[in-house]
N, C-alpha and C positions, 0 to 999 in steps of 0.2 A: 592736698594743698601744697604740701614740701615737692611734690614734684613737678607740680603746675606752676614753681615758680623759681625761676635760675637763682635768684639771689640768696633762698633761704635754701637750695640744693644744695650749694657752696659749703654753708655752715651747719649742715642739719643733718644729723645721720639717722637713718630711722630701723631701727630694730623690729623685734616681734612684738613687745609689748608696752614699748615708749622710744621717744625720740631725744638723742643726744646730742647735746648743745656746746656749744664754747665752755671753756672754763668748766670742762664737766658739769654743765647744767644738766640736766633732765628733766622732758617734758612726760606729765602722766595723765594718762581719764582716770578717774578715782572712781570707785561703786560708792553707793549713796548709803552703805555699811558704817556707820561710826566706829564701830567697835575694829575694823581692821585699818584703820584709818590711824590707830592710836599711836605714838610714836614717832611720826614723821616731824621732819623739821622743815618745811615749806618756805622756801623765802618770797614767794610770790602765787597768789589764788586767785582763778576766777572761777566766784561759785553762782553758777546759772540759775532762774528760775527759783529764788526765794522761795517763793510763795506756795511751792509745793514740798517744804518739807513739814517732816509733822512733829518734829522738835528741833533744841539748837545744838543738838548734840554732835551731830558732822560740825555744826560751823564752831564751838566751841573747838573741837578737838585740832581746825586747822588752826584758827585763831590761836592758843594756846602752844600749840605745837613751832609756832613763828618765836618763839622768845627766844632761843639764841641767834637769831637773825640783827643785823646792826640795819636795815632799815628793809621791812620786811611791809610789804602789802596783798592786802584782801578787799578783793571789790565782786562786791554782789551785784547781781542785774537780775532784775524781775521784771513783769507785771505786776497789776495790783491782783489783790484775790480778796478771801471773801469773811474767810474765819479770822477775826481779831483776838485771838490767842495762841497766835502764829508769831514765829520770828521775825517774820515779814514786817507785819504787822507793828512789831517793839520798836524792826529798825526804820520801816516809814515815820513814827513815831517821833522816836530817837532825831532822823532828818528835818522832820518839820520845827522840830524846839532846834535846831542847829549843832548839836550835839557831837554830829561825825558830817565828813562830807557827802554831800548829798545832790542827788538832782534828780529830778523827777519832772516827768513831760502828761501832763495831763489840762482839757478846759479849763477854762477860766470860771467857769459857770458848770458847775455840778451839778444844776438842772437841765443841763442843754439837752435840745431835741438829738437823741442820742442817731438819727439818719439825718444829720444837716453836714452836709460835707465841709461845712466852716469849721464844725466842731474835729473831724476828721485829722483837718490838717493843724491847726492847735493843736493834737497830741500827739503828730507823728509828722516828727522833722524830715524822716526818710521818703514821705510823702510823693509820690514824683518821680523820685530818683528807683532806688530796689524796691520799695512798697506800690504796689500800682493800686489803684483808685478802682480797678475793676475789681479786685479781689474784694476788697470791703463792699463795695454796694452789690456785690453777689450775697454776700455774709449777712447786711442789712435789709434782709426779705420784709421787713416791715412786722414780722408775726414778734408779738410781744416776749411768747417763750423764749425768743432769744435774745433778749433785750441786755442783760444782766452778763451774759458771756460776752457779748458785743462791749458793754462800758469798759469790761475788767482787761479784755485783749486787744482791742482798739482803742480805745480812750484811757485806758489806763488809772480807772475809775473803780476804787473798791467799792462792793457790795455786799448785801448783808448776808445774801447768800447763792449758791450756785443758779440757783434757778428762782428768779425771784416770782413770786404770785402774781404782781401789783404793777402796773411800768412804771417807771422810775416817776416821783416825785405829784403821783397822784394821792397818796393820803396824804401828805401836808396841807396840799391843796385844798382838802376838804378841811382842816381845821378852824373852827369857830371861837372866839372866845365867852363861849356862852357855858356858864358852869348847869349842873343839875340842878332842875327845877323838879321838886317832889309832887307839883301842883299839877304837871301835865298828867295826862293819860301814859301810862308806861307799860310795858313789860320788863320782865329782867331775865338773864339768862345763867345760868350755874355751870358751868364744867371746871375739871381739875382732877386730883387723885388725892388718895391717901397720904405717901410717902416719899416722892418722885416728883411729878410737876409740880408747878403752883394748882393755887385754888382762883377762880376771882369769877366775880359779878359781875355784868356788864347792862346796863340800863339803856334801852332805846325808846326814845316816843314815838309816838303810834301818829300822830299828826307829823306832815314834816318831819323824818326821822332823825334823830341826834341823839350817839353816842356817850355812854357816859359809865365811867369804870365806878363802881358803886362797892367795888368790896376787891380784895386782894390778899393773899397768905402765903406762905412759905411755909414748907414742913421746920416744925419746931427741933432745934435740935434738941430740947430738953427731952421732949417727949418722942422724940423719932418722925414723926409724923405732923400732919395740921391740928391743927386746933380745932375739931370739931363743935367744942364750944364756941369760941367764938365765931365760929361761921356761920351756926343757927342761931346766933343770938343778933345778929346782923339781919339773915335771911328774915327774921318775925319784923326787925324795926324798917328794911325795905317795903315788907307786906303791909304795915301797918300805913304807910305813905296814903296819900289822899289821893293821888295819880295811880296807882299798884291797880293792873288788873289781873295780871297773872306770871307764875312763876315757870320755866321749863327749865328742866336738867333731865339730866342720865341718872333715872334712877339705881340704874348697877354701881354706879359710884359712889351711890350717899343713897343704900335702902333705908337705913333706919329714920334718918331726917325725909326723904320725902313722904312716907306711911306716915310719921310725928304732925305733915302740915296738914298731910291730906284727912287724916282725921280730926282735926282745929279746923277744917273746913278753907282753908285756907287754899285759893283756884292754883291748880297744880297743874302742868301737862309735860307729862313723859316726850321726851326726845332723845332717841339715843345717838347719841355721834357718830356712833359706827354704824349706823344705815345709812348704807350707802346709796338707798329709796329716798330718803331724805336729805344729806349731806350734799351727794351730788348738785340736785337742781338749787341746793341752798346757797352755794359757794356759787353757780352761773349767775344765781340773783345778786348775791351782793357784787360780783365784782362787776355786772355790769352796770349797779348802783355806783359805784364808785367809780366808773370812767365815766359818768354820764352826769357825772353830782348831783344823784338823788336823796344823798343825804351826807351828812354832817357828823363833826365829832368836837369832842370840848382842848382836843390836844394832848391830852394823857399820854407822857412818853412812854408808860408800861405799855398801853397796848397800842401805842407805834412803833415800839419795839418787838410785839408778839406778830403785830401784821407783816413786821418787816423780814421776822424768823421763819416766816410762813412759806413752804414749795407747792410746787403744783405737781400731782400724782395723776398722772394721764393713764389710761386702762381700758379697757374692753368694758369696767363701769361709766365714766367719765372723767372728768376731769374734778378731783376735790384736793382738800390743801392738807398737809400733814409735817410731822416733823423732817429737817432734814435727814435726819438717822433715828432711829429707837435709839441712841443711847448718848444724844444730843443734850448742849446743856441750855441750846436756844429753845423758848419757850414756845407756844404758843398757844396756851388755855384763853388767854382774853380775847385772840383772834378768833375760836372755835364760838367762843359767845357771842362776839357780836355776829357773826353768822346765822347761828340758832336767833337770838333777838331778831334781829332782821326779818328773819323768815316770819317770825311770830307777832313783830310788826304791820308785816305786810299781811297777814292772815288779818288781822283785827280792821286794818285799811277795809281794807275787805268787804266788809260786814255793814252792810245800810237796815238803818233802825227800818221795820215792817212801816210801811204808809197806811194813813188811818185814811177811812174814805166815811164822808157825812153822808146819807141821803136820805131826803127828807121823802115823807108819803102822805099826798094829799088825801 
């Protein structure tokens, strides 16, 4: 760039591993190393691409390393991205309460049809000009997997997560303000863990389906773990419901409580998550219940948030939903349940009472 342009040839000497400037300036690329970073007195930063670091430990060390500077600046430029426990994240934050200066080019409308090319040019002023129109509607194949990378790098649109399950602003859509009625016809669904996920319940009716988060836990920290009591003391008062026809879970996650129901007689049926014989076509069913609105939910931001935590794992099995990472702190136990529900739903859907037939003999 220094030599494709007279004017900064003039002023700009360029060495092997930085470029020198008037007034002994120096220009440097810095590695994305905090720790060799430490030290420097910077009187001017441009630090790229926020949103990809994984703590604020570089941008601390510039920031801090600025204070014997007498008017020293640091300007970040990102996109948005996806993880809200990101620096990105504090300092989007941060700009939206006013905090630091700030600007950010994104819709006006965070539900917008993310392929409407109105919404296009609303997030990108360069529109036209260096951005060409043909690059994004190559990029916006219309295939939902990519829906989620599209908001975050074209519209500038954080999301919940890299690859999101669901297009954008379909589970709200579905929300009803219809709370749990214990009177309908129900199933309910159990997945969770010991000591690591959550626990929760998830209730759907069998008539017109609709959602409904019926039980929830967190490993205790007193005890390490869930509360196993209180979760089977919950699991009998669900059964106990007048709507209740049956319970599914993973019995490898809770043998002792499922043996405990299923000998109280209490209708049980084993679903294990990790079949992926059953998961698979469970997760085609519900989402294409959910682009289609075949069913409902009561609005429970937990498990709007578990739907929202939810990826899509494409394979030589199919396509099913799973954590971002194994060692992810985004959940999604309530999302796995209404799944399993759903499925267990639509079995009972299913099912036409036997037709009695009269005939009389003269």
């Amino acid at each position: 760039m220094v030599r494709a342009e007279p004017e900064l040839a003039e002023i700009i000497r360029i060495q092997r591993w930085h470029l020198e400037g008037p007034q002994d300036g120096i220009y440097r690329v810095l590695s994305a190393d905090a720790e060799l970073q430490q030290g420097l007195n910077p009187s001017f930063v441009i630090f790229d691409e926020v949103h990809v670091q994984p703590n604020r430990d570089l941008w601390d060390a510039m920031r801090y390393g600025m204070g014997g500077r007498a008017n020293p600046m640091l300007i970040g430029i990102t996109t948005a991205g996806f993880d809200r426990t990101t620096l990105a994240w504090e300092l989007y934050e941060q700009g939206q309460r006013g905090e630091i200066y700030f600007w950010w080019s994104e819709p006006s409308d965070r539900d917008c049809d993310w392929m409407d090319p109105a919404a296009w040019s609303e997030a990108n002023p360069a529109l036209g000009d260096f951005l060409f129109e043909k690059a994004l509607i190559e990029d916006a194949d219309g295939d939902a997997k990519h829906e989620s990378g599209f908001r975050r790098f074209h519209l500038n649109q954080w999301t919940t997560t890299a690859s999101a399950w669901l297009p954008h602003g379909i589970w709200s859509g579905l929300a009803k303000g219809q709370p749990f009625d214990p009177a309908k016809p129900f199933v309910a669904f159990l997945d969770g863990s010991w000591n690591n996920d959550s626990t929760g319940v998830v209730a759907c009716t069998i008539s017109d389906p609709h959602f409904s988060v019926v039980g929830h836990w967190t490993p205790d920290a007193a005890l390490g773990h869930v509360d196993m009591f209180a979760i089977e003391q919950r699991v009998r008062e669900i059964a106990a419901m007048p709507g209740f026809k049956e319970f599914a879970f993973d019995p490898a996650r809770f043998q002792d409580l499922f043996a405990r129901l299923e000998a109280d007689g209490i209708p049980i049926i084993s679903w294990p998550t990790n079949s992926l014989a059953r998961m698979v076509p469970a997760c085609q069913e519900f989402y294409q219940g959910a682009v289609s609105g075949a069913f409902s939910h009561d609005g429970d931001a937990r498990l709007a948030s578990h739907v929202a935590n939810a990826v899509l794992k494409e394979d030589r099995h199919g396509p099913r939903i799973v954590k971002e990472s194994k060692t992810s702190i985004r959940k999604i136990d309530l999302a796995v349940c209404a799944v399993g529900a759903y499925d267990r739903a639509r079995f009972w859907s299913s099912q036409r009472p036997a037709s009695v037939a009269f005939v009389s003999f003269d």
